[in-house]
C-alpha positions in Angstrom: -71.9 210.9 275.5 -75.2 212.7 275.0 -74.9 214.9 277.9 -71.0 215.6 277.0 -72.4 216.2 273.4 -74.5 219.1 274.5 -71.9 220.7 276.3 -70.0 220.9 273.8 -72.6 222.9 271.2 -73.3 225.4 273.1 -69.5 226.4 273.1 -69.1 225.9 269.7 -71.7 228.3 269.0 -70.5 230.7 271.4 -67.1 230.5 269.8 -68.5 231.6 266.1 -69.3 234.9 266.5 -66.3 236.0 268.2 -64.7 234.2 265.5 -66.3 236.0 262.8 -66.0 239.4 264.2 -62.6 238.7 264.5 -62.4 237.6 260.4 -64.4 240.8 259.7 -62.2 243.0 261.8 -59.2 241.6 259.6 -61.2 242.4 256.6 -61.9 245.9 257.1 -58.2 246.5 258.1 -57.0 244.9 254.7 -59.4 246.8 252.7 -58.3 250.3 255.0 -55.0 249.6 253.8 -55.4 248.7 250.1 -57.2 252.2 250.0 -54.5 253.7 251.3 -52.5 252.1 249.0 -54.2 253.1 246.3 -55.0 256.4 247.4 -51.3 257.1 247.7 -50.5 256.4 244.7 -53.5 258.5 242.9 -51.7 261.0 244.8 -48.4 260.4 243.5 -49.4 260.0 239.8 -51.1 263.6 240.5 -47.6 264.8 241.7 -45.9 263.2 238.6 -48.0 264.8 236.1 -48.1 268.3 237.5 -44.0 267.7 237.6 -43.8 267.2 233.9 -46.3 269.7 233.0 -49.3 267.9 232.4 -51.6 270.2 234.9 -55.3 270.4 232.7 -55.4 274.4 233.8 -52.0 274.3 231.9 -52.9 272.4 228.4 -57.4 273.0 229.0 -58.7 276.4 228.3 -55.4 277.9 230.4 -53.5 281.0 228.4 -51.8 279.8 225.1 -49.5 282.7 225.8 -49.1 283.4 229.4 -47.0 286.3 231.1 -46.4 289.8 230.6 -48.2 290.6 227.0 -47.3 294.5 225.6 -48.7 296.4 222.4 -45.8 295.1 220.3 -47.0 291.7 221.2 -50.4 292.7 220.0 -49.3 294.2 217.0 -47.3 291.6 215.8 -50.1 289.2 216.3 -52.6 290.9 214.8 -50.3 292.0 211.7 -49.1 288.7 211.1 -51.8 287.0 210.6 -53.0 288.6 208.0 -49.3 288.5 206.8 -49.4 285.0 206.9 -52.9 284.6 205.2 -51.7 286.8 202.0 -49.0 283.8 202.1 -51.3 281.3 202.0 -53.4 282.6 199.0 -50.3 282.8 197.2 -49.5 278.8 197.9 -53.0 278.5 196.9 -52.6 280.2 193.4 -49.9 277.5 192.4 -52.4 274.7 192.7 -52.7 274.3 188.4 -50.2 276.6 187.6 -46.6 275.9 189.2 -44.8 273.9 187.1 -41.0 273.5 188.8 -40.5 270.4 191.9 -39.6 272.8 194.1 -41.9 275.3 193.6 -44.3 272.7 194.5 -41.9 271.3 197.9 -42.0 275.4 199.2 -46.2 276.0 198.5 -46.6 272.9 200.5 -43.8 273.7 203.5 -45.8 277.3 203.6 -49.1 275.8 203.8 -48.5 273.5 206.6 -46.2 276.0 208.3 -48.1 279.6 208.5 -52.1 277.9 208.8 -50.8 276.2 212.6 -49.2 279.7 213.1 -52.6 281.4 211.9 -54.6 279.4 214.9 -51.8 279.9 217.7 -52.3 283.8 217.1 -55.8 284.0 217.2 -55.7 282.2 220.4 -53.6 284.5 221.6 -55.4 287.3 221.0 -58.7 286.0 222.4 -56.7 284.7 225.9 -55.5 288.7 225.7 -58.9 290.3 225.2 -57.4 292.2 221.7 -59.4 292.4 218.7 -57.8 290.1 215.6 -58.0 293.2 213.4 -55.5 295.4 214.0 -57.5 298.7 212.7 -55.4 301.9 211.9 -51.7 301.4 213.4 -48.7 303.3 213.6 -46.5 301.5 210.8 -49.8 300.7 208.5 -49.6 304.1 206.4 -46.8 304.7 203.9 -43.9 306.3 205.5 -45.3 306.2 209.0 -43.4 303.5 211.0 -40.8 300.8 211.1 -43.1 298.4 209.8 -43.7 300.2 206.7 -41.5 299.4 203.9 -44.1 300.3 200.8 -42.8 297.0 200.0 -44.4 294.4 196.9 -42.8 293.1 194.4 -44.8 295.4 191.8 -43.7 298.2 193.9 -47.3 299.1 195.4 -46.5 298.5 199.1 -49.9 297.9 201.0 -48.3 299.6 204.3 -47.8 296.4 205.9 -44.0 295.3 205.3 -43.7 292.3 202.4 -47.8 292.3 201.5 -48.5 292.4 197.8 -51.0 294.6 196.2 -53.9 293.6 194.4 -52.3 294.0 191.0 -49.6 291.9 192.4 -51.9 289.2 192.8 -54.1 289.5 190.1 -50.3 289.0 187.7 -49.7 285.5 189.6 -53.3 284.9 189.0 -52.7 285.4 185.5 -49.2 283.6 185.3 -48.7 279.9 184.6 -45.8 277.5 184.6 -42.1 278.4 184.2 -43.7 282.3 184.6 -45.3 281.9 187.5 -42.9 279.9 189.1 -40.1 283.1 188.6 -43.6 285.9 189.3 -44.6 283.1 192.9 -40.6 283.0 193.8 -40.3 286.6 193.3 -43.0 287.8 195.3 -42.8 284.8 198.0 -38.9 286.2 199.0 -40.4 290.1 199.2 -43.2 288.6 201.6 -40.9 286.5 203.3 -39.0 289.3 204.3 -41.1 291.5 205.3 -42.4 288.7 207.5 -38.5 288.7 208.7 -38.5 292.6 209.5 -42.2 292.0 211.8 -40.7 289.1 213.5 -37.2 291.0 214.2 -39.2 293.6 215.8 -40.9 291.3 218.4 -37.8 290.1 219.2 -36.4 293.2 219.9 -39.3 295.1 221.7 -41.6 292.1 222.3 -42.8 291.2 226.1 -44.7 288.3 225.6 -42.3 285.1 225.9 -45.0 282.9 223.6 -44.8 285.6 220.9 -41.3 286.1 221.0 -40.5 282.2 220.4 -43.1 282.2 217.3 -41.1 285.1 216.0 -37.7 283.5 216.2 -39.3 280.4 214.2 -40.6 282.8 211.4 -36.6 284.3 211.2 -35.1 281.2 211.4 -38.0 279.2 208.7 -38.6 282.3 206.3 -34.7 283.1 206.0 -34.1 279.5 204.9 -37.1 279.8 202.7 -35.7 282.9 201.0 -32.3 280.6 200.5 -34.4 278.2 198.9 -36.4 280.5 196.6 -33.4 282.9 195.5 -31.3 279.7 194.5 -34.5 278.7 193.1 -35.0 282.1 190.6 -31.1 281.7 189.8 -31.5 278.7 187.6 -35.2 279.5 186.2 
């Protein structure tokens, strides 16, 4: 028995290591394959998202307004944002002083429409290279281009279609109430409008496809807005 005993051991420990490698060589084939596995689908989930649009060069520091850009793009930026800042200070002025519901429903729709608009512009203009301030433009003096309509509801057009003058202003200031609710809805539809007439002219002579969708929003929101504010001065 003894001698048949140690015949055996030496086998047996022979047989372990091939054993084992054997047991490690199956390992490292299932961990190859799991890493393929999961390698494939990191790949595929890369694939999926670039598919729906979800590339970071596309949503992370890309251009907010890629494509072809021209100087009526440019110009419409850089007018309306100022445009849509003059709007704002009017919503402003009825904090205290509107007194009509609805008034109140349209100063807040402006506010949390044109601010958003404000910020997509300026982005634009710094993915372009343009200045924000537009400086001395064809259309900006009285009588000197299609976006010049001298308009204001006092009559003292600032040479920038819709904007109110100073002493426009300084008379909503001043107004409270039922009167400032007739002076805000008065000069709101002349600023709308001119809004209207800027945004018309992007869409008819704008490049820029970005620019040209902002300016079909501004139509379609300010037109409905002018609805809204001339039903609005008919029963004040």
């Amino acid at each position: 028995m003894t001698a048949h005993q140690r015949t055996d051991r030496p086998a047996r420990r022979t047989a372990r290591p091939g054993a084992r490698r054997l047991a490690l060589t199956a390992l490292a084939a299932s961990a190859a394959l799991l890493l393929a596995a999961c390698g494939g689908a990191t790949e595929a989930d890369r694939k999926g998202s670039a598919d729906h649009g979800g590339t970071p060069s596309a949503t992370a520091g890309g251009n907010p307004a890629p494509g072809p850009v021209g100087d009526t793009d440019v110009r419409f930026a850089q007018m309306m944002i100022p445009h849509h800042q003059q709007a704002l200070e009017m919503a402003r002025l009825a904090d205290g002083r509107a007194a009509d519901p609805e008034v109140k429903k349209l100063v807040a729709a402006i506010k949390q429409a044109q601010d958003p608009e404000i910020q997509r512009m300026r982005a634009w203009l710094k993915a372009w290279g343009k200045p924000e301030s537009a400086g001395a433009m064809p259309g900006m003096d009285h009588g000197s281009g299609s976006m010049d309509h001298g308009s204001g509801a006092g009559g003292h057009g600032s040479g920038m279609s819709g904007m109110m003058s100073d002493e426009d202003m300084k008379a909503l200031k001043a107004a409270k109430g039922r009167a400032f609710d007739r002076a805000f809805a008065t000069m709101m539809i002349a600023h709308h409008r001119g809004a209207i007439d800027m945004a018309k002219d992007e869409q008819r002579r704008g490049r820029n496809a970005t620019a040209k969708k902002l300016a079909d929003d501004v139509v379609r929101g300010q037109a409905a807005e002018v609805a809204e504010l001339t039903a609005l001065l008919d029963r004040l």
